[in-house]
N, C-alpha and C positions, 0 to 999 in steps of 0.2 A: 421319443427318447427312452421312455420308458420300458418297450418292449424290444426295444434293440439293448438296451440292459441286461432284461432276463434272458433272451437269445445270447449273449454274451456270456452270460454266467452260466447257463445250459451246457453250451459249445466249451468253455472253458473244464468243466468240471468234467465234459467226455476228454478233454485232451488230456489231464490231469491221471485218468486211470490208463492212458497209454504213453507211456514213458518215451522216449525218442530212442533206448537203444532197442526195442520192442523188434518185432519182426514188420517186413515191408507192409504188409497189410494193414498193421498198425501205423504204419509211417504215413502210410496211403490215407488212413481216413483221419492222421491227425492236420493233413497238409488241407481237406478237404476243408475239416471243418475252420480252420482258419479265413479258406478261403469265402467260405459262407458268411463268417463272422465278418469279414470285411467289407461283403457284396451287402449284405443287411446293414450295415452303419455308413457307407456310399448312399443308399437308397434312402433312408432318413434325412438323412444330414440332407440330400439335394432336395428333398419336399419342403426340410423344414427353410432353407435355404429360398425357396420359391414362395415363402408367404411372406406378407407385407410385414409383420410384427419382426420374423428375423431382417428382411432385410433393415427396416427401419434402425434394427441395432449394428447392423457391421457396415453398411454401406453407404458413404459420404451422402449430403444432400442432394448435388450433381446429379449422380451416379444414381439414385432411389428414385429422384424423377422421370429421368431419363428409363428407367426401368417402368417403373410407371405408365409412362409415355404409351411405352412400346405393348405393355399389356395389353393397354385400352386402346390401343391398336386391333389386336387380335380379337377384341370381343367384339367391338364396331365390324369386322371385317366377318365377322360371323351372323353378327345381324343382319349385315346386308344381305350376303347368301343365304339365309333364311327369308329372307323378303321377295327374292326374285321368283318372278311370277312363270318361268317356264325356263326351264335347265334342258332342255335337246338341246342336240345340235343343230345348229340356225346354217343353211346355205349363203355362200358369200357369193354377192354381187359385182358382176364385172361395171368396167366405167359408164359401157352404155348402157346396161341395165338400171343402173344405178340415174342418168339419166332420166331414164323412161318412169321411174318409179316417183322422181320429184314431180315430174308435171301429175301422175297421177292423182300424189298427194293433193296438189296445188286444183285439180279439175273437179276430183270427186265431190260429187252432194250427201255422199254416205254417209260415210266415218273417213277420217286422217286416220291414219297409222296411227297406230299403241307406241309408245317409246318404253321399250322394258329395262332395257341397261346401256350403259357403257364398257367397253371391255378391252384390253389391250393383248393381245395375240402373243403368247408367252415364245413361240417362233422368230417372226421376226417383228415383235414388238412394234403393230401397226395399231393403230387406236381405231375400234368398230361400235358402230353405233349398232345396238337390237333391238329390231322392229317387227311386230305383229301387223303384216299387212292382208292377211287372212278378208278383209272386208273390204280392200280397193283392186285386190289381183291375185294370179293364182300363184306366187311365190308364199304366200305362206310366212312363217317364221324367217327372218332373215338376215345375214349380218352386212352393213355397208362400212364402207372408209367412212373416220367421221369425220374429217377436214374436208372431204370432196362433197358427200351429200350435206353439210354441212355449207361449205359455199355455193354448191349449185341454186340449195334451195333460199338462202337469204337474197342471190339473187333474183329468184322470181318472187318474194316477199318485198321487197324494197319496192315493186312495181304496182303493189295494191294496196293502197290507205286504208288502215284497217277503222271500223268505226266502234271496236271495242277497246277497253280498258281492262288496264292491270291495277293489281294492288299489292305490292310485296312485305310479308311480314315478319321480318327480324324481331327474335327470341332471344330475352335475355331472365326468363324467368324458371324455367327447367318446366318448358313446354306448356304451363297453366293458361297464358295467354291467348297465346292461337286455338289451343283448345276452347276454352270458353268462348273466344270470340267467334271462332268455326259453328258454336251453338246457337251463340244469338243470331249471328247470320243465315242461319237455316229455316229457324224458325220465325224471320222475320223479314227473309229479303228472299230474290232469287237469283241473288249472285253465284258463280257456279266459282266452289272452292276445292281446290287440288292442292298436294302434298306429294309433291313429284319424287320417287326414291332413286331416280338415275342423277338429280342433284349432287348427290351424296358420292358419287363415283368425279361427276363433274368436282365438286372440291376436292379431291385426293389429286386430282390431275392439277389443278391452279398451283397446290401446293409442295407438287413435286416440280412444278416448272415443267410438265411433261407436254405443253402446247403455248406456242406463239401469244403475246395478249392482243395480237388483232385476230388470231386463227380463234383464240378463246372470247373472244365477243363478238364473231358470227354462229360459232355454236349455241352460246347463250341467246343470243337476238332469233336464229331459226327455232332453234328448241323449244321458247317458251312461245311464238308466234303459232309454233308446230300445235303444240296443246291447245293455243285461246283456237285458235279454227276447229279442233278437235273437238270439243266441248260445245261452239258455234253449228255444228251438221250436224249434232248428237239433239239440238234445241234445248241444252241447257241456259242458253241465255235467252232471256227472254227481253224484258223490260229495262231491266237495270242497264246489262250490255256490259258488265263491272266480269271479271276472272280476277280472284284471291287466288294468290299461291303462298301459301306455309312453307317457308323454309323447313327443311327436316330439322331439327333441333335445331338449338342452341350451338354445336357443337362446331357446323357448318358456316354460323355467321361470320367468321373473319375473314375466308377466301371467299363467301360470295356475295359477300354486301358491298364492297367496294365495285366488283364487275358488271351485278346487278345494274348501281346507279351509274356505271358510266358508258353502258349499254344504252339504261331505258332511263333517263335525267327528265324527262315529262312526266314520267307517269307516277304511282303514289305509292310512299315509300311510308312504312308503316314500322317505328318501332318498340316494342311493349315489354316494360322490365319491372323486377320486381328485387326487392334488398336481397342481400348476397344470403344472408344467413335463410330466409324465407325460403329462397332457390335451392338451397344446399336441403336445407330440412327436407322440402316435396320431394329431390332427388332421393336422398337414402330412405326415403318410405316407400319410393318404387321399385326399389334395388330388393326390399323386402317382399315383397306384392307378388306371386310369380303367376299371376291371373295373367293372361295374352291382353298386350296392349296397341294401342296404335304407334306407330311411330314417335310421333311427337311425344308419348308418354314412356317413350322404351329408356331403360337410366342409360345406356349407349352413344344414346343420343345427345345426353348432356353431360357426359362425362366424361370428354375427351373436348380435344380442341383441333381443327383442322385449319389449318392457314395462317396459323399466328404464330410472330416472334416476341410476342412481349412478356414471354420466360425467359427471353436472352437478353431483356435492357434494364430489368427490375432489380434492385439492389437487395440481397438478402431474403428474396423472394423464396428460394428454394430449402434454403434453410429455415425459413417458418412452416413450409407446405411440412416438410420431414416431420411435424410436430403433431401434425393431422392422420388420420386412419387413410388407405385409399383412398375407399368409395367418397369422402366428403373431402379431401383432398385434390382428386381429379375434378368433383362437381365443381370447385371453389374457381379451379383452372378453367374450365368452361364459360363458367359465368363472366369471371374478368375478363376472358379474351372477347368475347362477345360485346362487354361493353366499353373494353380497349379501343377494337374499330369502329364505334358509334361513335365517342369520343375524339379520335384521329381524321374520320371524316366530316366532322363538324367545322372539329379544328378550322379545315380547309376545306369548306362549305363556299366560297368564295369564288374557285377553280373547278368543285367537281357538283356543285350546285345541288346538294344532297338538303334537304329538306321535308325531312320525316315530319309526322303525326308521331311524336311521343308521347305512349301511355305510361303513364305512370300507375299501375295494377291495384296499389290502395284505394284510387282515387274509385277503379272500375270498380272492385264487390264493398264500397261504402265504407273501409275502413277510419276511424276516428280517433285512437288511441296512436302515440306514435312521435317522432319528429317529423314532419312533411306532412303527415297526413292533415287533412281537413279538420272541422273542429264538429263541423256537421257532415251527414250523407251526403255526398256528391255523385252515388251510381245513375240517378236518373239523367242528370245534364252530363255526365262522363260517357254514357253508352249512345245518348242522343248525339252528342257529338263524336263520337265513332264512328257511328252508322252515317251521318250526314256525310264522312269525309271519307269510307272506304266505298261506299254508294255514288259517289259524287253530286250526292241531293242537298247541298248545303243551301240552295237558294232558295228553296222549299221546302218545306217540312214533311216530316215521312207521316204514312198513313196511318191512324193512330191502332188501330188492330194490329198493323204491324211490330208498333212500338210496344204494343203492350205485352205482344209474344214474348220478342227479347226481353222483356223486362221479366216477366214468368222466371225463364233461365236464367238472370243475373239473378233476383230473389234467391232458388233452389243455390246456387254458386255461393251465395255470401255465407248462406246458413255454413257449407263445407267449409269454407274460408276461418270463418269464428271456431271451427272445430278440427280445422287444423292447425289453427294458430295455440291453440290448448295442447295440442300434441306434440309439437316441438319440444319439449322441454324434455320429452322422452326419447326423442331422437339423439339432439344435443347438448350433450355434460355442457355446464360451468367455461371447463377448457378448451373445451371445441368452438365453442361460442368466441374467446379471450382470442383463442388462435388464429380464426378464421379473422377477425376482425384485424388482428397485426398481420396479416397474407393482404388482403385490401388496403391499408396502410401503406404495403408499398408502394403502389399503383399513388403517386400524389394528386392523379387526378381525377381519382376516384374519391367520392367522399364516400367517408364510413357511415355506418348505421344506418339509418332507416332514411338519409337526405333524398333530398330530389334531383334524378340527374339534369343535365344544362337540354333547358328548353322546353323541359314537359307541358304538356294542356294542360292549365288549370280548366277543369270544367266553368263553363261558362256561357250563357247565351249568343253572347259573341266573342268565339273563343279567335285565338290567332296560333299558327304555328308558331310562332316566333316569339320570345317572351323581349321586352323590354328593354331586360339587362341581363347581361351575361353573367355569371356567376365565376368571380375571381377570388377564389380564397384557398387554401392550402388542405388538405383531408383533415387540420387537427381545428379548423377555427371553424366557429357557429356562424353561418350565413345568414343574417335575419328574411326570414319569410317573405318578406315586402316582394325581394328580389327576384320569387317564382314567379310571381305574378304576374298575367299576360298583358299588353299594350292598350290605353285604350285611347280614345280620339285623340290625345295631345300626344302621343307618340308618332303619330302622323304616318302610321301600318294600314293602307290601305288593304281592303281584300275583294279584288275583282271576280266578277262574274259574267261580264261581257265577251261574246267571241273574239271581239279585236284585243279589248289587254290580255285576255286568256291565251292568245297565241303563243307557239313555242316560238315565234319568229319576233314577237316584238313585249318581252319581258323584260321591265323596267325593275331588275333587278335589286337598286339601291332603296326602294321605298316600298314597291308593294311585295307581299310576303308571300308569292308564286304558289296561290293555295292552285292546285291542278282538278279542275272540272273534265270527267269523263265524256260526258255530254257536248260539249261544244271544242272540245281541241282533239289534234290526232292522238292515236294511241300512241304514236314512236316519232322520232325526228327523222322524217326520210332523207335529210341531207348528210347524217351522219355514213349513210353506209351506201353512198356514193363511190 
């Protein structure tokens, strides 16, 4: 504004010494400079127009989010294209190639095929799947239909019981979660853990409605079956026999956690949160951070929301964000939506039989201080019972070397935790803090502050997925503690470990708490994709 000012007052004072009955040349450069003068306060005025601080001043709540929206659109859509692992152009495969290429997949002792993207053919808007088949054939780089190799290949997947396991981790902490847990995992197991970035295309498509929901749960069911064999020729599983996949953020949980569990309803569904304002804070420190991160840590990731409507059923929801800067604005959106659908599919836990491992992230780096939290350390019985359940070793105890690795990592993690909890306060003013808590408020079925969400592990020697009692009370009333607390023999929560109740086929759904052993049941329900 300022130098459109003095450019205005420049321009003015040359127009000022040429009078309008002046000669044409003088006409000529007083029409000029007006018109410069106008081209220069257009070109302000639209910049200043494009930052958040104006819009937040002329632009309804609606309308700023919805702007918002669409930014963190374009940043996400940037990060992906920065991500992709090879930009040629990929040769496209006729039907029967396309054919020949699944049994390949399906035959080879090598490598599977690399899955590098999803893409939609800006022509005639056909959806292609790319694949690096460089290591099973000589097509090389390649792009297929992804509904056709997509149902060919879940076809000849249905025909081979796989004797690996999954473990899927929904993010509702702005990435800290998976991250840490991806460490202790490593240095203490040899579960083989992927962080798929073609996911990320797959939710854009759920939530544009751009695929079938049967067409979209044989993609999901080949694709991630695509990788556990990928990983399995590569001899990353060894012992455990366990494949962890990291949802890519936070951002992605709302279209894919529901398709996930009604995909793969055996296998183990993992989800790890942490209080809004905690989430928000990591987010805007990353946003500052411009070191190269991983995905899970890119602020992209968590500050934006793909697949959720629950900015369209929130009463005054928009009108509080307006009150927030972007960046902790859009993070605040990410995080509710994330735990929007954990909550939704709970709900009706009943019908799509979803039954996480909730972590509750205090409980993991030992925090003490707090509502919810503990009164003492709980990281040792919180990370033992992680590992027991993402391992599917709960009927045995893990090797204590092992435990003691992960415990190394969670020690190093709590230190950062205590010293990023001191940081906060430089991140977030007073208001930010007041603000973001009445944005949560709307959500009635979120509770505010530092509560525990419905169902979390209390660490415990004999912990249960399933807590007791459910927690019925409104975001403004105090829940007393008693209520987290996990089941014990007079709740009559049984937890099997036998092949026969372990079965997907005979799950006595009403009593025992369908904890899922790797080890002794299938990785998938072969009757579903009959």
């Amino acid at each position: 504004a300022s130098i459109t000012y003095l450019i205005f007052i420049t321009q003015y004072q040359n127009i000022m010494t040429h009078p309008w009955n002046d000669d044409v040349s003088a006409g000529t450069g007083t029409t000029s400079s007006l018109m410069f003068v106008a081209a220069a306060v257009a070109i302000v005025t639209s910049f200043l127009y494009n930052t958040d601080a104006a819009s937040r001043r002329f632009l309804g709540p609606d309308e700023l989010l919805a702007r918002r929206t669409r930014r963190s659109r374009i940043r996400y859509d940037r990060m992906v294209h920065s991500l992709k692992e090879n930009e040629r152009v990929a040769e496209v495969l006729n039907d029967r190639d396309v054919e020949k290429l699944v049994l390949n997949v399906m035959e080879t002792t090598i490598q599977a095929a690399i899955i590098l993207d999803i893409q939609q053919d800006s022509k005639d808007f056909e959806l292609y799947l790319v694949l690096d088949c460089s290591k099973i054939s000589k097509w090389g780089i390649v792009r297929v239909p992804l509904n056709l190799f997509c149902k060919l290949l879940s076809m000849q997947l249905e025909r081979v019981v796989s004797s690996e396991s999954m473990c899927f981790v929904a993010d509702a902490s702005a990435g800290l979660g998976p991250t840490l847990l991806t460490k202790c995992l490593k240095a203490s197991t040899d579960v083989a853990i992927l962080t798929p970035t073609w996911m990320i295309a797959l939710a854009y498509l759920i939530e544009k409605n751009s695929v079938s929901n049967e067409n979209i749960d044989k993609v999901v069911f080949s694709l991630c079956r695509m990788e556990v064999k990928r990983v399995k020729d590569l001899k990353q599983i060894t012992n455990s026999r366990t494949v962890v996949f990291n949802l890519p953020g936070q951002a992605v949980v709302p279209a894919l956690l529901p398709v996930l569990q009604r995909v793969f309803p055996c296998e183990r569904h993992l989800f790890v949160y942490d209080v809004c304002r905690m989430s928000v804070a990591r987010s805007v420190a990353l946003e500052k951070n411009t070191k190269e991160r991983s995905i899970l840590q890119r602020p992209e990731s968590m500050q934006t929301s793909l697949g959720s409507s629950m900015t369209k059923c929130l009463r005054n929801y928009a009108k509080e964000l307006a009150n927030l800067p972007e960046t902790i604005a859009n993070s605040v959106v990410s995080w509710m939506a994330s735990v929007d659908i954990f909550l939704a599919m709970k709900d009706n836990e009943k019908e799509n039989d979803y039954l996480p491992f909730v972590l509750r992230l205090g409980y993991l780096v030992g925090r003490t201080e707090g509502i919810g939290n503990s009164n003492v350390d709980l990281s040792d019985l919180c990370l033992a019972n992680v590992l027991q359940f993402v391992t599917g070793s709960r009927s045995r105890s893990l090797p204590e070397h092992s435990f003691k690795a992960a415990l190394d990592v969670l020690r190093s993690a709590t230190k950062d935790d205590v010293r990023g909890i001191a940081a906060d306060a430089d991140l977030l003013s007073e208001s930010d803090v007041i603000s973001i808590e009445a944005c949560v408020f709307c959500h009635k079925s979120i509770l505010i502050g530092d509560k525990t969400l419905l169902d979390s592990v209390k660490p415990a020697k004999d912990w249960s997925l399933k807590a007791a009692k459910k927690l019925q009370s409104c975001a403004c009333c105090a829940v007393p503690e008693d209520d987290d607390e996990n089941p014990g023999p007079e709740d009559s929560i049984v937890v099997s470990t036998s092949v026969e109740d372990s079965s997907p086929f005979n799950l006595q759904k009403s009593k025992i708490n369908e904890y899922v052993d790797g080890k002794v049941m299938f990785a998938f329900d072969p009757t579903r994709f009959q």
